[in-house]
C-alpha positions as protocol buffer text, in pm:
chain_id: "A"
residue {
  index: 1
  type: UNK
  ca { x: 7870 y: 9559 z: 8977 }
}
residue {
  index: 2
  type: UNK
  ca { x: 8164 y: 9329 z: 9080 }
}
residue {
  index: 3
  type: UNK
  ca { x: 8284 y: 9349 z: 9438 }
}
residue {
  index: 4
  type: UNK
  ca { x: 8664 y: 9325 z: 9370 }
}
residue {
  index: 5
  type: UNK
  ca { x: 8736 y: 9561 z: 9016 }
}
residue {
  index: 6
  type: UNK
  ca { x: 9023 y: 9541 z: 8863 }
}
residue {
  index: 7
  type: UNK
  ca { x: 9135 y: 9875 z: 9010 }
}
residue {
  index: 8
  type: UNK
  ca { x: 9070 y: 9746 z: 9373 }
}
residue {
  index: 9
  type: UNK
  ca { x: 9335 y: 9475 z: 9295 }
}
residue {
  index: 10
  type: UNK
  ca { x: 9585 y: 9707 z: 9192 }
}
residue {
  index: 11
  type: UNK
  ca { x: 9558 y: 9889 z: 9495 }
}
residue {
  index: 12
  type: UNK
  ca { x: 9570 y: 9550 z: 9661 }
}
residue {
  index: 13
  type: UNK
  ca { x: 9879 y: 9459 z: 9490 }
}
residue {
  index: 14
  type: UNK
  ca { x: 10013 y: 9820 z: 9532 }
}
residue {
  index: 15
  type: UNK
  ca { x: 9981 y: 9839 z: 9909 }
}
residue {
  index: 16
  type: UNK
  ca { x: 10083 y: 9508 z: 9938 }
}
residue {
  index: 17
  type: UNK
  ca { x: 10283 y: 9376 z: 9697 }
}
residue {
  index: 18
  type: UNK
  ca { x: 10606 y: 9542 z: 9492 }
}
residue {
  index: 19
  type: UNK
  ca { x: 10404 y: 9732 z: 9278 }
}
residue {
  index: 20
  type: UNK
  ca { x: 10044 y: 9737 z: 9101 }
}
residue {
  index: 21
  type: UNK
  ca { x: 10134 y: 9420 z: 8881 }
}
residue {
  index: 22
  type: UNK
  ca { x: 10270 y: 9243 z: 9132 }
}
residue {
  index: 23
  type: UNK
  ca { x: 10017 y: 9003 z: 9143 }
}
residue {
  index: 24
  type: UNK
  ca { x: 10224 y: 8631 z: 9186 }
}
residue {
  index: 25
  type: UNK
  ca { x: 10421 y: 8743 z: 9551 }
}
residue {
  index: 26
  type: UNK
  ca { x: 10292 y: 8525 z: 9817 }
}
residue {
  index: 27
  type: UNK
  ca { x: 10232 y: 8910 z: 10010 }
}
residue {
  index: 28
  type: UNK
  ca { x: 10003 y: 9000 z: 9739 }
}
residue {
  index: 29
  type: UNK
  ca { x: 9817 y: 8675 z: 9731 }
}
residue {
  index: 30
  type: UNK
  ca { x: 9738 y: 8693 z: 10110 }
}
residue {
  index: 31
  type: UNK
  ca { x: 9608 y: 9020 z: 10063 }
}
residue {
  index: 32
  type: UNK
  ca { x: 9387 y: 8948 z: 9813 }
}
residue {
  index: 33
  type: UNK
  ca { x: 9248 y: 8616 z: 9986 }
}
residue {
  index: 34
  type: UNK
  ca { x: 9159 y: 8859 z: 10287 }
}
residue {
  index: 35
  type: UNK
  ca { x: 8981 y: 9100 z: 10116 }
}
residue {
  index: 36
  type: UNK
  ca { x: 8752 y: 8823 z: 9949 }
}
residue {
  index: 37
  type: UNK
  ca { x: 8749 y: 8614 z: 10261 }
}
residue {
  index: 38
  type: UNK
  ca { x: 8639 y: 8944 z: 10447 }
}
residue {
  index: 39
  type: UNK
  ca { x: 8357 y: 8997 z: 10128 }
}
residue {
  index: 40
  type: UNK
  ca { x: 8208 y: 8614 z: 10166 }
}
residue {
  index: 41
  type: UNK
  ca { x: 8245 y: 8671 z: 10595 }
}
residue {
  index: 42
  type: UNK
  ca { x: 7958 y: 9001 z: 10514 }
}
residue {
  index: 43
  type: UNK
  ca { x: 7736 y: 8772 z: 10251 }
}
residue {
  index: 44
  type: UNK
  ca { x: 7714 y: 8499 z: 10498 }
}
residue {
  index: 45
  type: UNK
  ca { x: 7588 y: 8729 z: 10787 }
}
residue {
  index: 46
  type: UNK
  ca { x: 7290 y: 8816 z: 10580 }
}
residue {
  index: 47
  type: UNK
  ca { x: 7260 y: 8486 z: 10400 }
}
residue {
  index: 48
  type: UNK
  ca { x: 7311 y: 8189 z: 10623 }
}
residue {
  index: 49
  type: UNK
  ca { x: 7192 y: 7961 z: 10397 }
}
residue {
  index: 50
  type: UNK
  ca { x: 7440 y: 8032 z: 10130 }
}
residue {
  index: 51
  type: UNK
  ca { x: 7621 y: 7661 z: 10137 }
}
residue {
  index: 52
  type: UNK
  ca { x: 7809 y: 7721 z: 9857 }
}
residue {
  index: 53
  type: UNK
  ca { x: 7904 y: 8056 z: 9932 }
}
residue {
  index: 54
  type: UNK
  ca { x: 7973 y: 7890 z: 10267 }
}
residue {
  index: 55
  type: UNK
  ca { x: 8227 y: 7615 z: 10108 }
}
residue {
  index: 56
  type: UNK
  ca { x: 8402 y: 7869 z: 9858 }
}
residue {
  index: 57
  type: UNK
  ca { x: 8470 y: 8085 z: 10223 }
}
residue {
  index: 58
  type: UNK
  ca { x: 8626 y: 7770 z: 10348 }
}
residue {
  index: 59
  type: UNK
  ca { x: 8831 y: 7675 z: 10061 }
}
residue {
  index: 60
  type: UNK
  ca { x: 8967 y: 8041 z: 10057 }
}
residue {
  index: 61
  type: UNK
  ca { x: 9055 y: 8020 z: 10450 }
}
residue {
  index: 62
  type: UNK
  ca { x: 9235 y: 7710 z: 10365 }
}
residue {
  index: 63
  type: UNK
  ca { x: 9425 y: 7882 z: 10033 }
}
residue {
  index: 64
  type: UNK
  ca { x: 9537 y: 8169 z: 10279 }
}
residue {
  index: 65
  type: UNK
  ca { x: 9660 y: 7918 z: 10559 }
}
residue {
  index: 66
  type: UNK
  ca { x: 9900 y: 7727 z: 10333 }
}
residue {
  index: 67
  type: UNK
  ca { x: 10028 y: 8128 z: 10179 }
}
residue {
  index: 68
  type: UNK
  ca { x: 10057 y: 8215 z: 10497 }
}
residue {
  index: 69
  type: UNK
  ca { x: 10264 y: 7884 z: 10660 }
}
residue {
  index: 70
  type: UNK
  ca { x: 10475 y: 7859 z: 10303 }
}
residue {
  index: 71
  type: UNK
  ca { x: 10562 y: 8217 z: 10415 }
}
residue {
  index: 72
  type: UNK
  ca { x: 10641 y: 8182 z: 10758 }
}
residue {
  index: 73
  type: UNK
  ca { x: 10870 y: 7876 z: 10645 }
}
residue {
  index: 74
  type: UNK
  ca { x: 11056 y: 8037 z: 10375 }
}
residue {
  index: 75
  type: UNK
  ca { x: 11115 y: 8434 z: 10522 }
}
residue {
  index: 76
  type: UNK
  ca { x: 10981 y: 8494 z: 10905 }
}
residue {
  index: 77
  type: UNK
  ca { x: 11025 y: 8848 z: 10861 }
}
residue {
  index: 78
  type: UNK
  ca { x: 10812 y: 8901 z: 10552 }
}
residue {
  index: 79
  type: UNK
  ca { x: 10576 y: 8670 z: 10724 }
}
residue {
  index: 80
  type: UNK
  ca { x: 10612 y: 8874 z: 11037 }
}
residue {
  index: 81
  type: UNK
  ca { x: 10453 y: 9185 z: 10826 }
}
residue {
  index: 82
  type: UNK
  ca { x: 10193 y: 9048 z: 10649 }
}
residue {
  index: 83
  type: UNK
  ca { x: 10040 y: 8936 z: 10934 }
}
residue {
  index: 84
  type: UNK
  ca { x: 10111 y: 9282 z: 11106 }
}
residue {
  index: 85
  type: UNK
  ca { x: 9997 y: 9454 z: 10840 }
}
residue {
  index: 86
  type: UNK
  ca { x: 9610 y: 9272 z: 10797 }
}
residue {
  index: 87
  type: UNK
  ca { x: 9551 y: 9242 z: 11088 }
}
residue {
  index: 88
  type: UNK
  ca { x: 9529 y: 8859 z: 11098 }
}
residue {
  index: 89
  type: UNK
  ca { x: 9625 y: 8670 z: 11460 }
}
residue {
  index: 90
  type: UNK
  ca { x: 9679 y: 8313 z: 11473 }
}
């Protein structure tokens, strides 16, 4: 069974987002990386010697970093929330 069902990303995009379909909003994006990048964090703990697991974690940190500064740059409020909201600190 997949980790991240089609119902947990409406919820995603529900709570985070506009509305369930919401899925392109740079809110809904972050939100999503998160809760994968949070998934991968778990995997690694037990498997250390995942390297590829290790380099898809990395490349997902990075993805979320550029959401996150295209954010802050085009609506500091927004921005403001998101962060707020998942608990992420810079």
């Amino acid at each position: 069974m997949s980790y991240l069902t089609a119902e947990k990303k409406q919820e995603l995009f529900g709570q985070y987002g506009s509305s369930n379909t919401d899925t392109g909003s740079p809110e809904s994006q972050i939100a999503l990386f998160t809760y994968r990048i949070n998934h991968l964090t778990e995997h690694l703990k037990r498997n250390r010697h995942d390297y590829g697991t290790q380099r898809a974690l990395l490349r997902l940190v990075g993805k979320r970093r550029k959401s996150l500064d295209y954010l802050k740059k085009v609506d500091i409020e927004r921005y403001r929330a998101i962060v707020k909201a998942l608990n992420l600190r810079k």
